[in-house]
C-alpha positions as CSV (number, residue, x, y, z in Angstrom):
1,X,37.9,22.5,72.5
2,X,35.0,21.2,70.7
3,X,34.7,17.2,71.4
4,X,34.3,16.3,67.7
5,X,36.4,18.4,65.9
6,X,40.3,17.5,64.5
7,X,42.6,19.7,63.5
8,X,45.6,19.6,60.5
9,X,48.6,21.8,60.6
10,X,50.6,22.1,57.4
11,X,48.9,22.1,54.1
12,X,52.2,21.1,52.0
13,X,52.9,18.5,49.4
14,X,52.1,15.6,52.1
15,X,49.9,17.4,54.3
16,X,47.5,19.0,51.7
17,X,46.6,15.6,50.6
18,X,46.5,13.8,53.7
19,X,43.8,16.2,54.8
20,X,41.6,15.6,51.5
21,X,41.5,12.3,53.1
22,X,40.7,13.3,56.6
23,X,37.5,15.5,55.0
24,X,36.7,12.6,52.9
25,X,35.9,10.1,55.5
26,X,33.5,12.9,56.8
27,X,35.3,13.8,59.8
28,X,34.9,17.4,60.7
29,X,38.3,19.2,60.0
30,X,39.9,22.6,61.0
31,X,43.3,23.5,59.1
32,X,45.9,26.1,58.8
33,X,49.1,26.0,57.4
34,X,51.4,29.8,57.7
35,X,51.8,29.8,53.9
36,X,48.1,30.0,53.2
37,X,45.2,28.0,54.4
38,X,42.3,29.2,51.9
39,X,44.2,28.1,49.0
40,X,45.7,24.9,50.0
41,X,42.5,23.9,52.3
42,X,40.6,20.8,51.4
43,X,36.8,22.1,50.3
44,X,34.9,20.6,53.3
45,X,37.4,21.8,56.3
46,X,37.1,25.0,58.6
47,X,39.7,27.4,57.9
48,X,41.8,28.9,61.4
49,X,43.0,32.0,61.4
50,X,46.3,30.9,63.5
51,X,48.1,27.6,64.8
52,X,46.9,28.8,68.3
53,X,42.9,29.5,67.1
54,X,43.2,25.8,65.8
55,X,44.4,24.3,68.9
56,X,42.0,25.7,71.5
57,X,39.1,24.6,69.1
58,X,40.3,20.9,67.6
59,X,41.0,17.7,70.3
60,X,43.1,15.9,68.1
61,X,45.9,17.5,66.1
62,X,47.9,16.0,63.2
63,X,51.3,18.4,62.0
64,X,52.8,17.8,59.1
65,X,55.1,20.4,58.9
66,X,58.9,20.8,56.7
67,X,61.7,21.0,59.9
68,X,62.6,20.7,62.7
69,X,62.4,24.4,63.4
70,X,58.9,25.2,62.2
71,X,58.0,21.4,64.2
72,X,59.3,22.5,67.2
73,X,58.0,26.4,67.0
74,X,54.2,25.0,66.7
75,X,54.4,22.7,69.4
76,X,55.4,25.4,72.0
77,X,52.3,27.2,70.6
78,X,50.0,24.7,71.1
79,X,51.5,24.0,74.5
80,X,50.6,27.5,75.6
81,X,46.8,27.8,74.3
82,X,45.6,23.7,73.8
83,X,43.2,22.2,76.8
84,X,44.6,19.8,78.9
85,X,43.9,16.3,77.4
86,X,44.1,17.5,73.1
87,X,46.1,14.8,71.6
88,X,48.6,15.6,69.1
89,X,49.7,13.7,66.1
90,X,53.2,14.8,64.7
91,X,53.4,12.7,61.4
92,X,56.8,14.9,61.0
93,X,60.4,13.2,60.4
94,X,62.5,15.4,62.9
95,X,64.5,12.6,64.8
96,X,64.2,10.4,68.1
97,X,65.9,13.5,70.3
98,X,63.4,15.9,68.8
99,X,60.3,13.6,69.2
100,X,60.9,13.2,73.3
101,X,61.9,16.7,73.5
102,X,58.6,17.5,72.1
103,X,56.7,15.4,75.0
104,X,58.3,17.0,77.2
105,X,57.2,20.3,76.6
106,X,53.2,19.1,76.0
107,X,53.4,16.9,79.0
108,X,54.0,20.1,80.9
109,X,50.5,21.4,79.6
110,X,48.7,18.2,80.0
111,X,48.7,17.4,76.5
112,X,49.1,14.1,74.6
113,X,52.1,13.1,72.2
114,X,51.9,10.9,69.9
115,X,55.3,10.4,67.7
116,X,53.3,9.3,64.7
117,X,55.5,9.7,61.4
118,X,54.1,8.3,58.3
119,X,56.3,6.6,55.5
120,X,55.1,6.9,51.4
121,X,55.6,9.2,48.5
122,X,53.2,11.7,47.7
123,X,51.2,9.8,45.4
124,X,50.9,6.9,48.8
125,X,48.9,10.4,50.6
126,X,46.9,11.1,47.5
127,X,45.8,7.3,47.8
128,X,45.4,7.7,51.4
129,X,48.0,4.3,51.7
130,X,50.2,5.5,54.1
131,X,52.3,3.3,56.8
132,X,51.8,4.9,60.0
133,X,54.9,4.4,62.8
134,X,53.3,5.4,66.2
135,X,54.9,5.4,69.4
136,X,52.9,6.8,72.7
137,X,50.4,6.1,74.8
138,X,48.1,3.5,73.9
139,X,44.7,5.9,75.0
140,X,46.1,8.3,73.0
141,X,46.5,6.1,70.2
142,X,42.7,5.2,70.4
143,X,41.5,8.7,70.6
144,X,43.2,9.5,67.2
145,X,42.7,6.9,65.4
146,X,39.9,7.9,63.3
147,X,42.1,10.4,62.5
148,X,45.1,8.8,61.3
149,X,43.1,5.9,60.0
150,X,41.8,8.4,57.2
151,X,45.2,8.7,55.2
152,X,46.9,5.3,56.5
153,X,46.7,1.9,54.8
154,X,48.6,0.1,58.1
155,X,48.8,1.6,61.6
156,X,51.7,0.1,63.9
157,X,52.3,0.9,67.3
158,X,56.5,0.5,67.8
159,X,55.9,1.5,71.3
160,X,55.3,3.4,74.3
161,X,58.2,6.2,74.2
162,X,58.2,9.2,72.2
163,X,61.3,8.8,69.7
164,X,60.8,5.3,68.8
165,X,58.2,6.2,66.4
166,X,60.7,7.9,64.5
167,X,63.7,5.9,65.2
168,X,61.6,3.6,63.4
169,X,61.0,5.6,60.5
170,X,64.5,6.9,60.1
171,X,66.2,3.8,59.5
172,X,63.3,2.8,57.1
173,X,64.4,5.7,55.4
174,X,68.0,5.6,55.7
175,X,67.7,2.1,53.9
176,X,65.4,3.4,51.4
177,X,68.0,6.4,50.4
178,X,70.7,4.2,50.3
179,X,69.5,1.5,47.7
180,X,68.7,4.4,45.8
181,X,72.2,5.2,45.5
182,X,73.3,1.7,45.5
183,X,71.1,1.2,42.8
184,X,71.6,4.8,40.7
185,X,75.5,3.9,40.8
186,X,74.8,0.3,40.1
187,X,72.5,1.1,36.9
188,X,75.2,3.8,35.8
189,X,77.5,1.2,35.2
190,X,75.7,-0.5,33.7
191,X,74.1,2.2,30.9
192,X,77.7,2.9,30.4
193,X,78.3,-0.5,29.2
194,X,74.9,-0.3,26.7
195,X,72.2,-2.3,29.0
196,X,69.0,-0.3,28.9
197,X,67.6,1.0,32.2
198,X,64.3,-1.2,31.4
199,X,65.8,-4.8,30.7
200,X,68.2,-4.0,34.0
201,X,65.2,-3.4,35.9
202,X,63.3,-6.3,34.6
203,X,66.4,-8.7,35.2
204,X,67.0,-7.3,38.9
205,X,63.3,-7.6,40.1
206,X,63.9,-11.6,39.3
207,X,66.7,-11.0,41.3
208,X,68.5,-10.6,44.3
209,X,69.8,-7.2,43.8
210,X,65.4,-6.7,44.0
211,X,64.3,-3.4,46.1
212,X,62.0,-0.7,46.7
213,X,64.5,1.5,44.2
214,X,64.1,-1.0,41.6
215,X,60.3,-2.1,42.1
216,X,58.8,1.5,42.5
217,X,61.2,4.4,42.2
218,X,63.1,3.5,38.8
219,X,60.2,2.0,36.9
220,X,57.7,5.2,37.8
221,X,60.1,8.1,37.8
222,X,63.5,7.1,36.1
223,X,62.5,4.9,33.4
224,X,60.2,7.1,32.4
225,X,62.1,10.4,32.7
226,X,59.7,11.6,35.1
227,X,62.5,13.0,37.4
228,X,60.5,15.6,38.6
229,X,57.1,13.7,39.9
230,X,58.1,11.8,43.2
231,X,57.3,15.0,45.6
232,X,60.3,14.4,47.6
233,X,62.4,17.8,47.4
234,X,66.6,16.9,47.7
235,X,66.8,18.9,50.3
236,X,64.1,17.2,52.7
237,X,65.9,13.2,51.9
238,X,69.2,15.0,52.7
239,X,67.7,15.6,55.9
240,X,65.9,12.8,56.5
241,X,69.2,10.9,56.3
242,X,71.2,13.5,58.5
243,X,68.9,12.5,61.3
244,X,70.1,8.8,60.6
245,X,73.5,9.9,60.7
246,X,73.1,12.0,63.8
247,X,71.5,9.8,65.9
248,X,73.6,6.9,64.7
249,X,76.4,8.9,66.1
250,X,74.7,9.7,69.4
251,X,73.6,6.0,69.7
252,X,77.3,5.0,68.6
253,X,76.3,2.2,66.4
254,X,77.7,1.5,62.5
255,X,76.6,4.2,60.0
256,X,79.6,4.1,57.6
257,X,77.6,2.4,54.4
258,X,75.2,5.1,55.0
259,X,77.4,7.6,56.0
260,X,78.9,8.1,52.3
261,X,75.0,7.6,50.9
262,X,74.4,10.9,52.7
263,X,77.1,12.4,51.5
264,X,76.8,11.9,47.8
265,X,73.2,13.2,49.0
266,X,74.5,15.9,51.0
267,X,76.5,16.6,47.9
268,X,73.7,16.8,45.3
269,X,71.4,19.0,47.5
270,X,74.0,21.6,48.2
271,X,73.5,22.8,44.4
272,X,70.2,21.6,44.0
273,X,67.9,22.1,47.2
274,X,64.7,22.0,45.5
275,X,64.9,19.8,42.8
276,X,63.1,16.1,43.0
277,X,65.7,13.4,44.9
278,X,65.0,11.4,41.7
279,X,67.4,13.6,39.6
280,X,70.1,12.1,41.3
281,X,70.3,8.9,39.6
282,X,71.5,11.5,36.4
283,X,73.2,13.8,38.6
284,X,75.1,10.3,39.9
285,X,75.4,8.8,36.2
286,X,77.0,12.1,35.5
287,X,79.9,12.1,37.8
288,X,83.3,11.1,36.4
């Protein structure tokens, strides 16, 4: 381990950016990300040539990686090679049962977890704005935050467990998803009756029907026909809502309302996996 180095694993459409941030504060930076590092690297970072090179050599590791699967793979790695005392930072959403799974494992090894997912488009990661949900160890916490300082506008600490970091996050997002459909089949009805998407917008956001749909998404992506520009793929919000929906169900507490926002989701990114969530609002205006 060298004492000054950190470490960034997943180079993808948040993580790539996030670790342009990291170099640019002038912290010293090792990456590597299994589709190809040299490509996706940020200029000024050390390149590894393996998850496991990168975690012997960095003390304090962010992930930003797609699933659950690939999450929970690289963890087991890093528990098997990373000195006792590395700190890790998974910014991943992959659910509260996931998160404390993941502790478990590293606590074995002496390692620190910190359940640390971040909430904001891609264009919040380019700006290095985004909100940082951290639940762990407070020591732990200081150690990296240099780290996650670098691509975060606000840090909060939720609190001490592992999971609570993203039980926090999921039901920011489950709200989020939903007033976007709320708001796609709201503004649907009312296109079909010849109010423009731009005077409906204006009129809400002086409103009560006001929300993050109607403030940000619709006015930068829909409005403008920029469907394809948010970064979000369908198939990642479809699964940041399962979580929701599965640990709702574990927990036993109300999910119905949501429930039928993940499957209109659930419906959408069946046929279209990859496209951008934002073509849903047409995909949803569409529907008969």
């Amino acid at each position: 381990m060298t004492e000054n180095l950190y470490g960034f694993i997943g180079l993808g459409n948040m993580g790539c950016p996030m670790a342009e941030n990291i170099v640019s504060k002038n912290i010293p930076l090792i990456v590597y990300d299994l589709a190809g590092t040299e490509e996706r690297s940020p200029d000024k970072a050390i390149i590894a040539v393996s998850n496991q090179d990168l975690a012997q050599k960095a003390k304090v590791i962010a992930l930003s990686l797609p699933d659950l699967e690939s999450n929970e793979s690289v963890i087991r790695e890093i528990a098997d090679v990373a000195k006792s005392g590395t700190v890790i930072v998974d910014t991943c959403t992959i659910g509260p049962q996931a998160a404390a799974k993941n502790k478990e494992i590293l606590d074995a090894a002496g390692i620190l977890y910190l359940d640390s997912p971040v909430s904001g488009l891609k264009f919040r990661a380019e700006e290095g704005a985004l909100v940082s949900m951290v639940a762990g160890d407070a020591e732990a916490l200081m150690l990296a935050r240099p780290l996650i300082e670098s691509y975060s506008r606000v840090i909060y600490h939720v609190g001490s467990e592992a999971g609570q970091g993203q039980r926090m996050k999921v039901l920011n997002n489950a709200i989020c998803l939903s007033s976007y459909v709320t708001t796609s089949e709201a503004l649907a009805y009312g296109e079909a009756g010849g109010l423009e998407i731009s005077s409906m917008l204006e009129v809400i956001n002086e409103s009560s029907g006001q929300n993050f749909a109607t403030q940000h998404l619709f006015p930068k992506y829909v409005a403008t026909k920029n469907f394809d520009q948010s970064g979000a793929e369908a198939h990642i919000v479809e699964k940041d809502l399962g979580l929701f929906i599965n640990s709702s169900m574990s927990d036993q507490t109300p999910n119905r309302l949501l429930a039928a926002a993940h499957e209109i989701i659930a419906e959408f990114s069946s046929d279209n996996p990859t496209q951008d969530q934002m073509m849903i609002y047409p995909y949803i205006r569409g529907k008969k």
